[in-house]
N, C-alpha and C positions, 0 to 999 in steps of 0.2 A: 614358728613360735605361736604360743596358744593367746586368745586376749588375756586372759588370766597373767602371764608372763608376762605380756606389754605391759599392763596395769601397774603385778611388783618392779617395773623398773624403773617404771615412770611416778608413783606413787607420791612419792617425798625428795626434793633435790637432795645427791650427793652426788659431791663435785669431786671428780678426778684429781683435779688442779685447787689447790688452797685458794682461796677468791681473796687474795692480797697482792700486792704491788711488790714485786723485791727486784732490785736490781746487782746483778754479779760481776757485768763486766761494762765496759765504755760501750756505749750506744750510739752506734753497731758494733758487736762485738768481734771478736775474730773467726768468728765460724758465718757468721752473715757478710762480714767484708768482702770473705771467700767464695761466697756463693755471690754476689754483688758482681765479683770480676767475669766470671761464668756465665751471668745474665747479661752481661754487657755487651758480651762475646754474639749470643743468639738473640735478645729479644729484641721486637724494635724499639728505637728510644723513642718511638712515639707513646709509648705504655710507663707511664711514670707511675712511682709509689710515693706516699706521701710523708711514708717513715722507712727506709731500706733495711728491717730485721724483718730475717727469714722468721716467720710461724711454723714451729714443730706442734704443737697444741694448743688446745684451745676448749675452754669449756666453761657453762656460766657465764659471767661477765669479763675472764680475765683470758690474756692471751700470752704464749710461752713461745718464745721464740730460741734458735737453736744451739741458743748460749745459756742456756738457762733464766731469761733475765724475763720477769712478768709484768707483763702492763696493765693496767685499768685499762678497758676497752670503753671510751666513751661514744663510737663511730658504729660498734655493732655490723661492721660490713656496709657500711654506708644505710643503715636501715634496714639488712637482708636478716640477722640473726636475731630476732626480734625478743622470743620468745628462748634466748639464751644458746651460748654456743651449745655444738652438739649434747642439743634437749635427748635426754633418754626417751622419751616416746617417741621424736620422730627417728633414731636410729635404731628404734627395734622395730619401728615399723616399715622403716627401709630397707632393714636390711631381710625381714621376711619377703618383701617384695621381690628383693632382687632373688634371692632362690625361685618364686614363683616363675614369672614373668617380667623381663627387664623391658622388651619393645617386642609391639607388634604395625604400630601407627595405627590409630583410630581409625583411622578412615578409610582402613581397609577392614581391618577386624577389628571390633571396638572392646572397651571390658571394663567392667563396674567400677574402678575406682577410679575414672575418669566424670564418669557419672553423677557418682556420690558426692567431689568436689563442687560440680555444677548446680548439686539440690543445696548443696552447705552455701555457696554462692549466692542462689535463689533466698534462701532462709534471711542470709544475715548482711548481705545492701542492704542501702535506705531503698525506700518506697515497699507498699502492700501487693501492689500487682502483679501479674504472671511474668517471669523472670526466663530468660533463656543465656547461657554464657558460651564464649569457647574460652580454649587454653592454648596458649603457645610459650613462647620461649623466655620473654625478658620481656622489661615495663618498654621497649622502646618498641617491639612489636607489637604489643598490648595496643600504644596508639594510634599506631599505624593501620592496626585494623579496626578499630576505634572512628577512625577518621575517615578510611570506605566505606562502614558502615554505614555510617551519617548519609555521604555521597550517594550512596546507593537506594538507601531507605527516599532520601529527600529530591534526590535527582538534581541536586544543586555541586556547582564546584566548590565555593568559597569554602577556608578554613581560619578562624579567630581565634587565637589569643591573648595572653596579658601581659604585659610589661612583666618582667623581671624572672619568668618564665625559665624553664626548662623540662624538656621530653625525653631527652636521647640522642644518641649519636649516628642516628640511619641516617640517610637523603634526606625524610619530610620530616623528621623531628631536627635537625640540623636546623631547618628553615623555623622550625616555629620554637626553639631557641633566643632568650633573648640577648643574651652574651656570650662571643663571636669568637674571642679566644677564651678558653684552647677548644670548644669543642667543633668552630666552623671554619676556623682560619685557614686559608686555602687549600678549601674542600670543594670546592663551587665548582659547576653553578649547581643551585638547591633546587627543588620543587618548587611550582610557583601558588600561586593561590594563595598566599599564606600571609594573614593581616595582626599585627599588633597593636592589642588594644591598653589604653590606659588599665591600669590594675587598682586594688585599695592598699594602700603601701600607708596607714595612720601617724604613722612616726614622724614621718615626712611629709604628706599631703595636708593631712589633719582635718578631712572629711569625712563625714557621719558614711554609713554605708549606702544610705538610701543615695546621701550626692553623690557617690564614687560612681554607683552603678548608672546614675543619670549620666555622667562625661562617658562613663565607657558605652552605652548605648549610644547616645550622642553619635560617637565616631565611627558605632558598626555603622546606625544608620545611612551618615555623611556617606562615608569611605570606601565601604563594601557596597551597603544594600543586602538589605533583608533577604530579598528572593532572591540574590545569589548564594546566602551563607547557609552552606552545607549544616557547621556546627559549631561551638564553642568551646573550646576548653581547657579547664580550670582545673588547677590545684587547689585545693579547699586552705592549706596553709601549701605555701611554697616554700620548696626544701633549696636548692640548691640558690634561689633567689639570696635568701637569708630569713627562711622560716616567717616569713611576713602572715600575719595575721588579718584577713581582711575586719575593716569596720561588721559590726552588728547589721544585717538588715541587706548587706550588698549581694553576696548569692542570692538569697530567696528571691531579692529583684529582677534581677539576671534570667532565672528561671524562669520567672511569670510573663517578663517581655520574651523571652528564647519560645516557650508555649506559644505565648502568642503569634508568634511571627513565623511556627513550625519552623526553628531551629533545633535542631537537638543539641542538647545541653551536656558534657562529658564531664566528669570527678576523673580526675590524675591522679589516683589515690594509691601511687605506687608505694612513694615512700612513707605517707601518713596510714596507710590502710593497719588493719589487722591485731587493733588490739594496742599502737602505739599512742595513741592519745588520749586511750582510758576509755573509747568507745569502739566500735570495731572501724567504722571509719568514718575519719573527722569531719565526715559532711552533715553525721551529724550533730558537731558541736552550734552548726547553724540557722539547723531548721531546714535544710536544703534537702530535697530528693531529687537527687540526676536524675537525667535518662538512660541513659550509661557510666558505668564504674569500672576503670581501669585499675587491676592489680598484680602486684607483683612483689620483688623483694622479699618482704619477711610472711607470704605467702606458704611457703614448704620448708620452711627453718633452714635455708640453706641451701637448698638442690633447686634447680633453674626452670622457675613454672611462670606463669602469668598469665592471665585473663581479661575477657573482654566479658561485661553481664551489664543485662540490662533489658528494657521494656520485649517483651516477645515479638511484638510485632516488628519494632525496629529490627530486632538480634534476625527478625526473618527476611528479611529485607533480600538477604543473601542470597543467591541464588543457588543450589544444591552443587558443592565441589569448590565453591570461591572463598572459602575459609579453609584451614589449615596449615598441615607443615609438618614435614618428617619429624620432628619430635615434640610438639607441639600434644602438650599431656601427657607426655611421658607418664608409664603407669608406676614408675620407682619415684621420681616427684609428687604426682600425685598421691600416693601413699604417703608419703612424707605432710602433705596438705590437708589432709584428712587428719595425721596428728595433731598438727598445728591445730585446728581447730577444737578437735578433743581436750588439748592441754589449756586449750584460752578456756575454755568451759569447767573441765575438772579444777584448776587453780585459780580458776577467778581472775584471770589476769588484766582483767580490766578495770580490777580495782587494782591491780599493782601499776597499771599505767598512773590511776591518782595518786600513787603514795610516792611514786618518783616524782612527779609532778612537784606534790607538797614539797619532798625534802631539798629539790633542787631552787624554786623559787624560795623558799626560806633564804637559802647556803646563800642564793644569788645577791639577794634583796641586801642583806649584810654585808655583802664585799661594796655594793652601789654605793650604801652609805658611805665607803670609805675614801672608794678610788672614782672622780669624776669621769675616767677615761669610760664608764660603763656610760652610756647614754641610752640604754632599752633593755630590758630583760623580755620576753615574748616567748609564748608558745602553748600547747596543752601537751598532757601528757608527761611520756617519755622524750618528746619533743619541743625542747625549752630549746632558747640562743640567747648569745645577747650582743648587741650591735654596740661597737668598739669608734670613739667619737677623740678628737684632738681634745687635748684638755682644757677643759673652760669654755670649752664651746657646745655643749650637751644643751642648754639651755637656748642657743642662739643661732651659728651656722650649722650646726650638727656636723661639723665636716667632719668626714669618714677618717679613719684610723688603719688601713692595715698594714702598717708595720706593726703596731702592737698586736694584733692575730698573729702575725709570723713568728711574732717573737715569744710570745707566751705558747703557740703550740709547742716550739722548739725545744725552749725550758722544760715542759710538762714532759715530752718525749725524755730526755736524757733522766730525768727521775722516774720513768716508771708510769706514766699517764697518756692515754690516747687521745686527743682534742683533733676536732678536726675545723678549717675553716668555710666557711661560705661566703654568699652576699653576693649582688652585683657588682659592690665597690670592695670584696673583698676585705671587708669590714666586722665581719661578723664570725663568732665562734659560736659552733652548736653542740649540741649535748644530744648524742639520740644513742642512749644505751639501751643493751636488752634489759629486759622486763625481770632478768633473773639477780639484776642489781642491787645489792643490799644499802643501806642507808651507811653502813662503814665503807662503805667503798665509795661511797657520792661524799663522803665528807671526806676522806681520806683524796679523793678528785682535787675538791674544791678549796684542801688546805694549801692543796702545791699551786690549784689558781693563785691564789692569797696569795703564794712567796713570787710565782712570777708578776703577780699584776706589780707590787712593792718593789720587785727589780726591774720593773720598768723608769723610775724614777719621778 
């Protein structure tokens, strides 16, 4: 397929699928109940789904499962389908790849659109200076080399992170995890090396950034010790936490003692990266330039890539043969990532991150008024939440709420809407749709929010 063809197909969204909600049968229907028995039979029940309707399609922001029943997708694949289900540029671009060259492993015979990801990489992290990346598989490998990196560049063990945390479900991202079930519960024993630092959590702590990052220092210093800490690393907003927003001023501090102390400083920019928070990634909503950028997720719209980039000297640290991985850059991902890219450029998708932004904080701010149970709306972007508080207590104890997240997800499911929950205390619902979401379907969302938050009572 010629670029000319990619271009007409990717031009102007038209969606396969109607981008509306309609529901046909009971949720799960009888075609996904069927398949439900089937999966029960083979998979293991340690691989849970959060809604049990089989997906037959999916396109845009909306998902068709194989009863014909369609959902608002407000989850986007946990963050993976960023830039909208199968985007017409990255499936012409995929799929010319796959005629060409499906696998060869780089690091045996390498080939240009492994490359070309790397210079796009280099282009569009924070920071000016000389940039080097590799590519592997998923954001939990992304850290994991992330984290030898550091060890290797710096010749130190220690590894730090933040309270309310999450990496992945390997060995070392297990450990630097900061809540235990379901992703650590006996799994053990973890890696060791691995320190938890206070985090800026505003809602709750109610510290400026500058104080946050003083406590979190505070206790590398104490705890760890400087000249033992390999690295640090941070989620610029944390996702699985409950989208926590740090104060104003806490990374940039973070980074200037991290400089100082030659720690290298890591952005977890798995699930905020690429276009979901209205810049390409949210480190820069704070002035912050890592040393390292970890990515993944909505990366290659879909197909399983992710990366490690950052300062060249560190990325060379490595020593020639100690990075890699049989499928690690895949050249049919990578093609796919090269669209992504193209598409956040041609459509501007960076301002569609602020327009969902806009219309979601609006939707949100007016339900607040209504129902006390909201105690925080937070986020940038395509990546809003809002933390879920016992009634009459938003002002006072804050105490956590999730039974109301279980219950308003549930509601939402059976009418046709995807919610998903988060938070440390399970408290929290978040909203991370793709980018290809229209403003009738965020209110068409956030009216059946409205009827579940109201049957809540």
């Amino acid at each position: 397929m010629t670029d000319s063809q990619i271009s007409a197909r990717a031009a102007a969204p038209e969606y396969s699928v109607p981008q509306e909600r309609k529901i046909v049968t009971a949720v799960p229907g009888p075609k996904s109940q069927a398949l439900q028995e089937r999966r029960l039979a083979v998979v293991s029940g340690g691989v849970s789904s959060a809604l049990p309707v089989f997906i037959e399609r999916a396109n845009g922001a909306v998902l068709v499962d194989v009863d014909g029943n369609q959902f608002i997708d407000f989850g986007a694949g946990i963050g993976v389908t960023t830039i909208g289900h199968t985007d017409a540029r990255v499936v012409a671009a995929a799929t010319e790849q796959l005629g060409d060259v499906i696998h060869t492993l780089f690091t045996v015979t390498p080939y240009e659109e492994y490359v070309r990801v790397a210079e796009l990489l280099a282009l569009h992290t924070p920071g000016t200076w000389a940039k080097k990346s590799v590519l592997v598989n998923s954001g939990a490998e992304a850290v994991e080399n992330g984290v030898k990196i550091a060890r290797k560049h710096t010749g130190r063990r220690a590894v730090a992170v933040l309270d309310h945390a999450y990496h992945g479900r390997t060995n070392l991202t297990m450990a630097m995890n900061y809540k235990a079930m379901p992703y650590g519960t006996g799994f053990g024993p973890f890696a060791g090396d691995v320190y938890h630092a206070p985090s800026s959590y505003p809602y709750r702590d109610g510290l400026s950034g500058v104080d946050a990052a003083a406590r979190t220092i505070a206790y590398l210093e104490k705890v760890v010790g400087a000249s033992d800490l390999a690295c640090l690393v941070v989620e610029p907003i944390q996702g699985e936490g409950g989208f926590m927003v740090p104060a104003d001023g806490f990374l940039p501090t973070l980074q200037a003692w991290c400089t100082e102390q030659g720690v290298v400083m890591i952005a977890d920019e798995i699930q905020s990266g690429f276009a979901r928070t209205g810049k390409y990634f949210a480190s820069e909503h704070f002035g912050w330039e890592p040393d390292l950028v970890l990515s993944a997720k909505g990366i290659a719209g879909g197909l399983p890539l992710a990366a490690v980039t950052g300062r060249a000297e560190i990325m060379d640290a490595a020593h020639a043969g100690g990075l890699g991985g049989t499928f690690g850059g895949n050249p049919v991902a990578c093609a796919a990532a090269i669209a992504v890219f193209e598409s956040i450029e041609e459509h501007d998708l960076l301002a569609e991150g602020r327009r969902i932004e806009a219309a979601l904080l609006a939707g949100l701010e007016r339900l607040a008024e209504r129902y006390d149970v909201i105690g925080e709306i937070r986020g940038k972007g395509a990546m809003i939440a809002i933390e879920l508080v016992q009634p009459g207590t938003g002002a006072t104890t804050k105490a956590p709420n999730p039974e109301a997240v279980s219950a308003l997800v549930a509601f939402a499911a059976q009418r046709g809407v995807l919610f998903l929950s988060a938070g440390t205390y399970g408290n929290v619902l978040r909203f991370l749709p793709s980018l290809a979401m229209s403003e009738s379907l965020i209110d068409d969302g956030l009216h059946v929010l409205d009827d579940g938050l109201a049957a809540l009572g």
